[in-house]
C-alpha positions in Angstrom: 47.6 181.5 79.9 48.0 178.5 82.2 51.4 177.6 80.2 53.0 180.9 80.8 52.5 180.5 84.7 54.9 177.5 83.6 57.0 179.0 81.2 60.1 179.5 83.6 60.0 176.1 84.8 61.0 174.5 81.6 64.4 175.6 81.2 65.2 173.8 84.1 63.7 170.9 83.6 64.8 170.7 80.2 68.7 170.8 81.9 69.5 174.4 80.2 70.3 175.6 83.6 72.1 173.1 85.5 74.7 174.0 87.7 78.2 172.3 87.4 78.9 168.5 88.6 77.3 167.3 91.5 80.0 166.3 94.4 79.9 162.9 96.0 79.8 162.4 99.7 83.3 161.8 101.2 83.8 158.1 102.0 85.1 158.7 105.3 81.3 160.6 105.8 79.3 157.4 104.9 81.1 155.0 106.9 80.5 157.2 110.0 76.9 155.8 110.6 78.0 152.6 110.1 80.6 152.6 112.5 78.8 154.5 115.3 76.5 151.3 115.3 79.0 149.2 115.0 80.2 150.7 118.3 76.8 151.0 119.9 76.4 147.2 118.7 79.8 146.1 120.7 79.1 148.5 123.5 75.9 146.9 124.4 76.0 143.1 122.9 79.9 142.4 123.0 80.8 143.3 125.8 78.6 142.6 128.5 78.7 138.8 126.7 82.4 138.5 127.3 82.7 139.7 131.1 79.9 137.2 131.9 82.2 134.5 129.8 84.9 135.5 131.4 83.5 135.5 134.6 81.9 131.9 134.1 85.0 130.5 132.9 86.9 131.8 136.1 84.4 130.1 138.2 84.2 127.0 136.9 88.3 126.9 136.9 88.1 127.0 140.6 85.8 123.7 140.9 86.7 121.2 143.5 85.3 118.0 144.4 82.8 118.6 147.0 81.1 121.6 145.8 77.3 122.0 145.7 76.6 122.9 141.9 73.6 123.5 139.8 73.4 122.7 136.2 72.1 125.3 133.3 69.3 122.2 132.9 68.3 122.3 136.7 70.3 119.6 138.1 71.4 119.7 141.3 74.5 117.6 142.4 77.9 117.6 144.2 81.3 117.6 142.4 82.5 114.3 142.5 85.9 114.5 140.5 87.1 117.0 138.0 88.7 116.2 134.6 90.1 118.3 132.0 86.7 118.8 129.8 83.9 117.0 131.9 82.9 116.8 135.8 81.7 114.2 137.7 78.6 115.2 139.3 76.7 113.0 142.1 73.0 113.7 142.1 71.7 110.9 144.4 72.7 108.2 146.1 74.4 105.5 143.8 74.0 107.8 141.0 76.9 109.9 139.2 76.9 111.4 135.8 79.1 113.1 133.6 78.8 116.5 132.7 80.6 119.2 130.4 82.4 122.3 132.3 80.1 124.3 130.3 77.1 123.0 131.5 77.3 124.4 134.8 74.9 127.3 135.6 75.6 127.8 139.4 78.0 127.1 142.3 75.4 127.1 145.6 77.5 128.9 148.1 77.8 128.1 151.5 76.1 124.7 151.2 78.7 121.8 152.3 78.0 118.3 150.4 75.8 116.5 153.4 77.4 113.4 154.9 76.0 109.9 155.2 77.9 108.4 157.4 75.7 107.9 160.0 
């Protein structure tokens, strides 16, 4: 009795009824989730990184001697010459180091290098 409650169930299983060929998903259709993070990866990682590159690389293009910088390590110093890959930085009296362009985390506006002369 309890096999006849399963009786109709065995064709199908037993692959008597199957319908035709199964289709494959279009190509096109799977790379669609991939590319929609691909986007939401550039849209949110990519390019915000480059505008702040871009705007980092601007700024330290426009260095002069003189200017009050702070490095990405915390130094603080004024721009004693400027070479093609390094700066010259002054961070005390007597004391002058060179840095890399890259190194710089900070241009401190409106603050003139103070004078000693006195």
């Amino acid at each position: 009795m309890i096999f006849n409650a399963f009786l109709p169930l065995l064709p199908q299983a037993a692959g008597a009824a199957a319908p035709g060929p199964v289709q494959q998903p279009n190509f096109l259709t799977a790379l669609v989730p991939f590319a929609l993070v691909f986007a939401i990866f550039y849209l949110l990682i990519i390019m915000p990184q480059r505008k702040k590159q871009k705007k980092h690389m601007e700024m330290v293009s426009n260095l002069a001697p003189g200017s009050r910088i702070v490095t990405t390590g915390g130094i603080y110093g004024t721009i004693m010459g400027v070479q093609k890959d390094k700066i010259e930085l002054k961070i005390a009296a007597n004391v002058k180091i060179d840095i890399t362009k890259s190194s710089i985390g900070v241009i401190l506006a409106g603050e003139a290098a103070p004078d000693k002369t006195e």
